[in-house]
C-alpha positions, -999 to +999 in steps of 0.1 A: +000+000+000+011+028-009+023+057+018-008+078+025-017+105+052-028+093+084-066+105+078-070+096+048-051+059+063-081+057+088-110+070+070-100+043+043-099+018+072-135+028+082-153+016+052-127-010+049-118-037+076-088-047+054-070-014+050-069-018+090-038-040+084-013-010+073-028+006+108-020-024+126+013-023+110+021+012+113+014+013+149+019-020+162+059-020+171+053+018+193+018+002+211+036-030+216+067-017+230+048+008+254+029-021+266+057-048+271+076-016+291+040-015+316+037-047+320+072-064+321+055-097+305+058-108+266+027-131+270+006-102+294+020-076+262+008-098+237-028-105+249-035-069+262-019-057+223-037-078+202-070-067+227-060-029+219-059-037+183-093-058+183-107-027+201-096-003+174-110-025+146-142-025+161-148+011+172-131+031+143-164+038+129-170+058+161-133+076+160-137+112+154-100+136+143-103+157+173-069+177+170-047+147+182-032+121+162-047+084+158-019+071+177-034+086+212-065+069+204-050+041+203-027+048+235-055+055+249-067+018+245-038+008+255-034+026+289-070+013+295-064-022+293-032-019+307-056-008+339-078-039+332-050-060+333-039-052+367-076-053+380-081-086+369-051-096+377-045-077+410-043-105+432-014-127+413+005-091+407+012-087+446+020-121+452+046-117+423+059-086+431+068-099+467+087-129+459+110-101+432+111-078+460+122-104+486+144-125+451+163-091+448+200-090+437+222-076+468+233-039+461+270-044+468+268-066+438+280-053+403+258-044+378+256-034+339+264-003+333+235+001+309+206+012+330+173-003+316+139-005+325+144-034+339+166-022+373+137+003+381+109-018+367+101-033+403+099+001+420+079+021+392+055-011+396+048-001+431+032+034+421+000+043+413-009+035+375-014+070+367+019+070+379+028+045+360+014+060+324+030+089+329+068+078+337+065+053+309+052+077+286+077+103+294+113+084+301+105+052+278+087+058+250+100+095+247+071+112+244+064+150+246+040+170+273+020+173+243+019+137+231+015+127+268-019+151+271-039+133+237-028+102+250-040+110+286-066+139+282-046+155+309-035+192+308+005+197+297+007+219+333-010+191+354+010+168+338+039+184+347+029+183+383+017+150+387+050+138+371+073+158+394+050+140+424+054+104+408+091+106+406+094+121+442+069+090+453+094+070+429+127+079+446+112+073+480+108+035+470+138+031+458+169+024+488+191+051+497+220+029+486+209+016+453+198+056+447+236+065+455+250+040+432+229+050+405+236+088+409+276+079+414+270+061+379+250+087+358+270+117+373 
């Protein structure tokens, strides 16, 4: 297919279920990779992904342009099964998260020097998910105030608060002496 504007991409998918598949395929790897990064599970990714996609397919008829791209819509999908995912599966989530938590790696141990999601996965789990969304959205998948607000519905300037609050709530979960090691290594 050839390369064609993202309106004219999704009002073609409309009348069309099988134009859908260059949507899936243009937005797939940044959806996936957002979710993967939330969830910290390939299986969990997969499900809740192909559910976001499923979801698209059968509500673009109702997706009005509104002055932000399609790719918050579908962000927007995302973060909200990302929530249904940890309701549902609230129970099994604390379990797990208390055998990593008590299965940590000793600090005095040495580490990678490439920092990943990975080392603070376990304490950015711990926040709230509006937390969450918006340290994911920010640090991992790069996104700008302005991205972050379609995706969200938020203002940029509440944003911008509630993130400054999540990483103070953040840095309180993290030890004082995996915090130092990480500042000695970054400075």
């Amino acid at each position: 297919m050839e390369i064609m504007d993202e309106k004219e991409i999704v009002l073609r998918a409309k009348k069309d279920a099988s134009a859908f598949e260059y949507i899936y395929e243009k937005y797939f790897p940044m959806i996936f990779k957002y979710v993967i990064i939330r969830v910290n599970n390939r299986d969990d990714a997969e499900e809740i992904v192909s559910t976001v996609f499923y979801k698209a397919l059968n509500k673009i008829g109702s997706f009005r342009w509104q002055s932000v791209p399609f790719s918050a819509w579908l962000y927007r999908i995302a973060v909200s099964e990302i929530g249904n995912h940890y309701r549902l599966h609230k129970k099994s989530f604390v379990i797990g998260n208390r055998l990593q938590i008590e299965n940590e790696i000793p600090v005095d141990e040495p580490e990678d020097d490439n920092f990943s999601y990975d080392f603070i996965h376990q304490y950015i789990q711990q926040l709230p998910q509006k937390d969450q969304d918006i340290i994911t959205l920010r640090y991992f998948e790069k996104k700008s105030f302005s991205e972050i607000s379609d995706i969200l519905n938020k203002k940029e300037t509440t944003l911008r608060v509630n993130l400054h609050r999540a990483l103070n709530k953040l840095e309180s979960l993290i030890p004082k002496e995996v915090l130092a090691d990480v500042y000695r290594k970054v400075s």
